[in-house]
C-alpha positions as CSV (number, residue, x, y, z in Angstrom):
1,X,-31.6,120.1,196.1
2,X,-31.7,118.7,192.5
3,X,-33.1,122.4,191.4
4,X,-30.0,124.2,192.7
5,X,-27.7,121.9,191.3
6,X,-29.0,122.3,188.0
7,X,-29.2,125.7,188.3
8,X,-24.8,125.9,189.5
9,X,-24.2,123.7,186.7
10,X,-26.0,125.8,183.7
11,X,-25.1,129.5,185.4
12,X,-22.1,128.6,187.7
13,X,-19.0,129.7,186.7
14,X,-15.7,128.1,187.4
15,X,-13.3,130.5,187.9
16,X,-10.3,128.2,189.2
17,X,-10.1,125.2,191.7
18,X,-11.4,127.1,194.1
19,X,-13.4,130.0,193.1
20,X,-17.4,129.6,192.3
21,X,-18.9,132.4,190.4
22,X,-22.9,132.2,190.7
23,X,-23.6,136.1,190.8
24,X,-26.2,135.5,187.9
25,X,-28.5,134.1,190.7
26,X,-27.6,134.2,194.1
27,X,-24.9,137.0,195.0
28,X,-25.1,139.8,192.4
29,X,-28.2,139.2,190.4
30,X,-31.2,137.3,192.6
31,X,-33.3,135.1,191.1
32,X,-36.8,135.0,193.3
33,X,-38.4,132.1,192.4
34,X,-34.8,130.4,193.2
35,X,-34.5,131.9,196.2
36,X,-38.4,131.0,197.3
37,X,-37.4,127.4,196.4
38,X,-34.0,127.6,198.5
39,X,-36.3,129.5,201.5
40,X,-38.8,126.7,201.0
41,X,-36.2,123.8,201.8
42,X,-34.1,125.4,204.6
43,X,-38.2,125.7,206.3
44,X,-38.6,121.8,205.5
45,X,-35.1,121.1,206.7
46,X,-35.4,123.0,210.1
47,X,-39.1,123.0,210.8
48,X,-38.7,121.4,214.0
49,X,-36.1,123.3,215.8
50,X,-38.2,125.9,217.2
51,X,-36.6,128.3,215.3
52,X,-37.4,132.2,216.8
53,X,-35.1,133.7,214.8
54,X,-32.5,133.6,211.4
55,X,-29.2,135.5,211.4
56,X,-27.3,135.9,208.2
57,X,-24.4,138.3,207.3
58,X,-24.9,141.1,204.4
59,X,-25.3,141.0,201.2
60,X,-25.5,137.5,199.9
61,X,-27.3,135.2,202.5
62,X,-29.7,138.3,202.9
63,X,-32.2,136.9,199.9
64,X,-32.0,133.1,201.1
65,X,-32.5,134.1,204.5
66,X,-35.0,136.1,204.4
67,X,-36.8,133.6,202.1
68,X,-36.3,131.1,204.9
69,X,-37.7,133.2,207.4
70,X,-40.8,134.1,205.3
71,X,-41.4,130.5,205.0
72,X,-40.5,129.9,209.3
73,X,-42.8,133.1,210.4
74,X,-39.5,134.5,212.0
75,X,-37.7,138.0,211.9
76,X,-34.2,137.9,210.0
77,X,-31.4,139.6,211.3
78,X,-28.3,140.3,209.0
79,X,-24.6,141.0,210.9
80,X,-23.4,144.4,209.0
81,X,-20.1,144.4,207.7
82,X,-19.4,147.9,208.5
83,X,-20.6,150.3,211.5
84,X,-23.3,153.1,210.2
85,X,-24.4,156.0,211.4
86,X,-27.5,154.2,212.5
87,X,-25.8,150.9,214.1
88,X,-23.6,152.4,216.1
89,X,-24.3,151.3,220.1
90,X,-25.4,148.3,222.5
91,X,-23.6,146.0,219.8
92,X,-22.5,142.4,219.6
93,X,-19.6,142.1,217.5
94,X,-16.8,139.6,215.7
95,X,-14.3,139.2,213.6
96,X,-14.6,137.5,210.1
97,X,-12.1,136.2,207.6
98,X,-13.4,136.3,203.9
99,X,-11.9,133.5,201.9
100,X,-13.5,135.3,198.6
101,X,-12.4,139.0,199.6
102,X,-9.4,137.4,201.5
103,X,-9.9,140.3,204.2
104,X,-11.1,140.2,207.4
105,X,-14.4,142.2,208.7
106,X,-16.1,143.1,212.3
107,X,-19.7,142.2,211.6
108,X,-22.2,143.8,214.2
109,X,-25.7,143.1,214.9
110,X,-27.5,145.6,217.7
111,X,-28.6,143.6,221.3
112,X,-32.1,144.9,221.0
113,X,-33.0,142.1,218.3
114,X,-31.8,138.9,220.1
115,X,-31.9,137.5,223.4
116,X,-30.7,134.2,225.5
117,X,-34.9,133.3,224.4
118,X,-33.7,132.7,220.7
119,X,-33.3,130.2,219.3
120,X,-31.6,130.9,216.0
121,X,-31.2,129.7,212.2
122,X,-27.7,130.9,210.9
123,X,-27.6,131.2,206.8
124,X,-25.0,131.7,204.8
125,X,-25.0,131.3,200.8
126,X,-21.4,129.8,200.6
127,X,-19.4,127.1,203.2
128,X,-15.8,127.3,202.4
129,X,-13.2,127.7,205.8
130,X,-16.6,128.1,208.1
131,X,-15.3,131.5,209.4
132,X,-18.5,133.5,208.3
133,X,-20.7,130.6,210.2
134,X,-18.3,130.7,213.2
135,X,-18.8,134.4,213.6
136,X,-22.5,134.2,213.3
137,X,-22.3,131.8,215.8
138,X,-20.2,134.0,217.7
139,X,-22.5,136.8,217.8
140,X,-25.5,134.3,219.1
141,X,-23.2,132.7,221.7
142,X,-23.0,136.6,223.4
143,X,-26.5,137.1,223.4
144,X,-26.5,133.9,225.4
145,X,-29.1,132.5,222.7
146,X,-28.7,129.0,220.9
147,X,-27.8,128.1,217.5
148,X,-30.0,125.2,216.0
149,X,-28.5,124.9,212.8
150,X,-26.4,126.6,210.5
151,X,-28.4,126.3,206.7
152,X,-25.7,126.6,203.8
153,X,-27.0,127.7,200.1
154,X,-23.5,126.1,198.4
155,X,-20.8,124.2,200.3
156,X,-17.3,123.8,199.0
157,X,-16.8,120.0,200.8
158,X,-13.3,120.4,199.5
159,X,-12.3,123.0,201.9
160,X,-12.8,122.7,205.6
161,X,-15.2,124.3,206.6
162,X,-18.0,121.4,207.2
163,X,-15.7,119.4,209.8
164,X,-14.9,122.2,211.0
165,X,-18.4,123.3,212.0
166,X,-19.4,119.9,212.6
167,X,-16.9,119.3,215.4
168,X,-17.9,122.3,217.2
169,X,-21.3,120.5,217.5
170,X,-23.4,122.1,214.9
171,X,-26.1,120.6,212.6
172,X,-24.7,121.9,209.1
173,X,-27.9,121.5,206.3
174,X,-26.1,122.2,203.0
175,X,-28.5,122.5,199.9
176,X,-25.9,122.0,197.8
177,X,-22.4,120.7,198.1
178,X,-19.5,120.7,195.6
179,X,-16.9,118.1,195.7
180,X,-14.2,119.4,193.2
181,X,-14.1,122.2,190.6
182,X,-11.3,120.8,189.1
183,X,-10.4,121.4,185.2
184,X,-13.5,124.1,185.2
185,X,-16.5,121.4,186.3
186,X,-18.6,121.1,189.2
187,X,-18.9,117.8,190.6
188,X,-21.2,117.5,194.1
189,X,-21.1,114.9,196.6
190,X,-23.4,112.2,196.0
191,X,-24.5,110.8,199.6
């Protein structure tokens, strides 16, 4: 997504070899007409699966998602992080390593919003390792429901996480995908 690119590469910050710092547009700060765009493609990309559903985890793929399901006509469901007062029971739940945070979370959704009818979207706004993906997926694979894709805002192809998900059998759509941040510049992978 040329749009998205451009937008990394005047906003993006490189904080080391590693590290990606977009929270101008995507992960502190939202921009909406970005986001519309991004929900715009993830529709075009999976408008065929049958999609009933989208599942992201909080905060950060919240605004893409939901953008996505807007465009699909589907309800979005975000994993929490952290048990509430008000999520509390009849819950599916997995563990979740954060290569950003580097700490590991139980994310939660309740049973009442998914069902072995779903078919389900999972977005994510980064693809580093694959953990946050592979709980998501974890959390659809209880309900007994299917995952048709797994739709990836930025992907970090220099870390594992693609082959990762990819040899588990998922589709993987990544809107945009990073080859190297070395010396302080984004380069993507040019197919």
């Amino acid at each position: 997504m040329h749009a998205l690119e451009q937008k990394i590469l005047s906003e993006g910050i490189v904080l080391s070899d590693q590290v990606l710092k977009v929270d101008s547009f995507l992960n502190h700060q939202i921009d909406p007409v970005m986001m519309q765009q991004i929900g715009q493609e993830f529709a075009r990309l999976f408008k065929d699966a049958g999609i009933t559903k989208i599942i992201t985890i909080e905060a950060s793929g919240i605004a893409p998602a939901v953008m996505a399901g807007l465009e699909l006509g589907v309800p979005v469901i975000f994993a929490r992080k952290y048990q509430s007062l008000t999520l509390k029971d009849d819950l599916y739940r997995s563990k979740v390593f954060s290569f950003t945070k580097q700490i590991e979370s139980t994310i939660a959704i309740s049973k009442k919003h998914i069902d072995s009818s779903d078919k389900v979207l999972v977005i994510d706004d980064f693809l580093a390792n694959g953990q946050a993906a592979l709980g998501l997926a974890d959390l659809i694979h209880q309900a007994n429901a299917s995952v048709v894709g797994i739709g990836i805002v930025i992907e970090k192809s220099f870390q594992p996480g693609r082959d990762l998900l990819l040899e588990k059998g998922y589709r993987v759509e990544s809107l945009a995908r990073v080859k190297s941040l070395t010396n302080g510049t984004v380069e993507f992978v040019r197919d």
